[in-house]
N, C-alpha and C positions, 0 to 999 in steps of 0.2 A: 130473751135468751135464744140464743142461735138455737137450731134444732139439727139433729143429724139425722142425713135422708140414707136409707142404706136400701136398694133392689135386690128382691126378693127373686130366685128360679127356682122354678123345677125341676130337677133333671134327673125326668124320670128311669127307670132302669137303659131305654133305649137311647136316652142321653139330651142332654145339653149340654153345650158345647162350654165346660166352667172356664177355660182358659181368655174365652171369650168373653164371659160376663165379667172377668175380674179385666181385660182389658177394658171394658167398658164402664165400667166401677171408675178405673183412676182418671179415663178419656172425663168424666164427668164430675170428678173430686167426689167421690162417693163410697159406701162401702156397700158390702152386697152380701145377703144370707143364701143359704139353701132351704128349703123345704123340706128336703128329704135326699137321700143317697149320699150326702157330704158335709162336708161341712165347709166352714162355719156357719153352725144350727142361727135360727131364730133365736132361742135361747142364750147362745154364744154372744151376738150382738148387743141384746137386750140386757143381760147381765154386764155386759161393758158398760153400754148408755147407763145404766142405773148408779155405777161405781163413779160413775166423772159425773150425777145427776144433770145428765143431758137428754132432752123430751127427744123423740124419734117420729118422723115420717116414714112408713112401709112403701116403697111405690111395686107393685105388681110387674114381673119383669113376662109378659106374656102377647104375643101377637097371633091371630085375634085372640082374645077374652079369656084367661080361663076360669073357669066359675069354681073348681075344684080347688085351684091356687090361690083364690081372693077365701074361701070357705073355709080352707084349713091355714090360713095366716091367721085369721081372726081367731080362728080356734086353738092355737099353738101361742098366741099371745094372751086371751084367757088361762090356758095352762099354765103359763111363764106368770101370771098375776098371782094367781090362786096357790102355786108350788112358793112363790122366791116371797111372796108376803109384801110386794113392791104395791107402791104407787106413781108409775114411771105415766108422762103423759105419752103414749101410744096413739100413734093414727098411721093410717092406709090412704091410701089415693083412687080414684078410678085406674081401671084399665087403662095404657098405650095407646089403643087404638080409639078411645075418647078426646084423645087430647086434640086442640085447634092444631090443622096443618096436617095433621095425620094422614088423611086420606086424600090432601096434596100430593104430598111425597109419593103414594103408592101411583097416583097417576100422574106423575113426572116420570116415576120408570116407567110408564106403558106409552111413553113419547120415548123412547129410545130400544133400540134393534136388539140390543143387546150383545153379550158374545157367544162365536159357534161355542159350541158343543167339543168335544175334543178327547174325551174319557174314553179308553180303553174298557172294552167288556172282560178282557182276562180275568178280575176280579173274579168272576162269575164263574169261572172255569177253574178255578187256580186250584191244586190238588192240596194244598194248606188245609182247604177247608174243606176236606172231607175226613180227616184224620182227627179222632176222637182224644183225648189227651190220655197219658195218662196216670192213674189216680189210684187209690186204695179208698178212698169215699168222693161220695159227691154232697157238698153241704151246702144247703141252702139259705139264708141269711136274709132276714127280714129288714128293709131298711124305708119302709112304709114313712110314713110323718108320724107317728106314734111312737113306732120302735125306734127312730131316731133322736127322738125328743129325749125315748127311756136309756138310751147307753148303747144303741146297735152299732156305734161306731169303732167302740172301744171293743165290742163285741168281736167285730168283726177282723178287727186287728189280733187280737188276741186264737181268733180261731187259725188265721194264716201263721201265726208265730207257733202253734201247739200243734198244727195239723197239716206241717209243708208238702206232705204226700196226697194229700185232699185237694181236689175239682170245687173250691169254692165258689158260689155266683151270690153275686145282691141280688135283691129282689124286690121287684112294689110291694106293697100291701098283701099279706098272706091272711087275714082277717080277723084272729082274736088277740086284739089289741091289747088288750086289757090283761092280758099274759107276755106282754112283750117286756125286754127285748127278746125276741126267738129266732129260733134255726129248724130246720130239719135238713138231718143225716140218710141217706140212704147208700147202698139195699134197704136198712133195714126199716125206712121208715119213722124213727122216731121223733116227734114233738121234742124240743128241748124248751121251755117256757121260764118265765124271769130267770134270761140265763146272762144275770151280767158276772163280767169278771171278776176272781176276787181281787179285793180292794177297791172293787170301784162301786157307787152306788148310786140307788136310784131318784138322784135329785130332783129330776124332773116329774115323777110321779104325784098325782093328787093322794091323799090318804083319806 
């Protein structure tokens, strides 16, 4: 049986570049998950593959290695076994920069000059960004591998649709997972914990 390979990123709050990965998805005939901050989840994929009962290869979309991205794939497809009651065949690959040729390519670019440089510092200076926005709260929105697993996406949509006057930011990993999806609102502070939308629920969760 054919098997579908779909690449796995991170893109952590400081970003990977998704427009990118998904050009590099079709450049390859592939499909490609997120880990955390987007979607389409792990779960997303995998729930497909199950529906068309099609086995899946994970390839790690990270240069060099990331140990944190290969640790919570595994562990996000254990969840996805244990919640959805599948027995889909699952596999992962090594790292990128394992594969033959890899460390070719990197020293074929260190045989070429490259190009200048050419970037404007204004950036740096640009008065944009020192003007604070503004807001009637500032919410903070957990989008960790956990809380995305649990509904933070839908969460998060839902909080800009109810709260257009709010400074919303995603975030990594805020740490008590196991209360997620969460947010905190400030001035005041508050923990919001299993705070999925209504109507929507927490499929992904172990019980």
């Amino acid at each position: 049986m054919t098997r579908r390979h779909i690449l796995v990123a991170r893109p952590t709050p400081s970003g990977v570049d998704v427009s990118a990965v998904e050009v590099l998805a079709r450049a390859c005939g592939v499909g490609y998950a997120l880990l955390d901050q987007g979607e389409p989840t792990i779960h997303d994929v995998l729930d497909t593959a199950a529906d068309d009962a099609v086995p899946v290869t994970l390839i790690p979309l990270a240069v060099p290695r990331d140990r944190y991205l290969e640790t919570w794939i595994a562990r996000a497809v254990a969840n996805w076994r244990e919640t959805r009651g599948a027995d889909l065949d699952v596999r992962v690959t090594e790292g990128l920069d394992t594969a033959p040729g890899f460390t070719a390519s990197i020293r074929a670019r260190m045989r070429e000059d490259g190009t200048p440089v050419t970037a404007s510092p204004r950036a740096f200076r640009s008065p944009a960004w020192s003007v604070i926005p503004d807001h009637t709260a500032h919410i903070l929105v957990c989008r960790g591998p956990r809380c995305t697993v649990y509904g933070a996406a839908d969460l998060h949509r839902t909080l800009r649709k109810d709260h257009p006057d709010a400074l919303i930011t995603a975030t990594g990993c805020l740490n008590p997972c196991n209360l997620g999806p969460l947010y905190i609102t400030y001035p005041d502070g508050e923990w919001h914990t299993n705070a999925l939308p209504s109507g929507c629920t927490a499929s992904a969760r172990a019980t």
